[in-house]
N, C-alpha and C positions, 0 to 999 in steps of 0.2 A: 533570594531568588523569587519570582514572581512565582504565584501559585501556577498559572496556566505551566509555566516553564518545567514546574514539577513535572504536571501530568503528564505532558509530551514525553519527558524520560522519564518518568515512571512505565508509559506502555511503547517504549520503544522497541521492543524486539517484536512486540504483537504489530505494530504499524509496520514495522519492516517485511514481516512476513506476507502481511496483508499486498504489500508492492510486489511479495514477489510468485502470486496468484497467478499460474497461468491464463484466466480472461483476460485480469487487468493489462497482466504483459502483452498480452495479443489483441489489445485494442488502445493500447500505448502506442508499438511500434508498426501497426498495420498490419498483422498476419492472421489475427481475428476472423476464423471463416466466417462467412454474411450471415449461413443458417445459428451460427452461435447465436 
C-alpha cells in the first residue's frame, strides 16, 4: 500500500469528524450565517 494511502486510514475517523464540523457543514450546504 502506498504510504500516502496509509495516512489517509490511519487519521480517518479524525478527517471524518473534522466533515462533520458544524461550520464546515454550514458553509458546504449554504446555511452558514453571513456573521459566521
Amino acid at each position: 500500500m502506498a504510504f500516502t494511502s496509509e495516512l489517509w486510514r490511519s487519521i480517518e475517523p479524525i478527517y471524518a469528524a473534522i466533515l462533520r464540523h458544524p461550520f464546515l457543514r454550514g458553509l458546504t450546504d449554504g446555511s452558514l450565517p453571513r456573521e459566521s
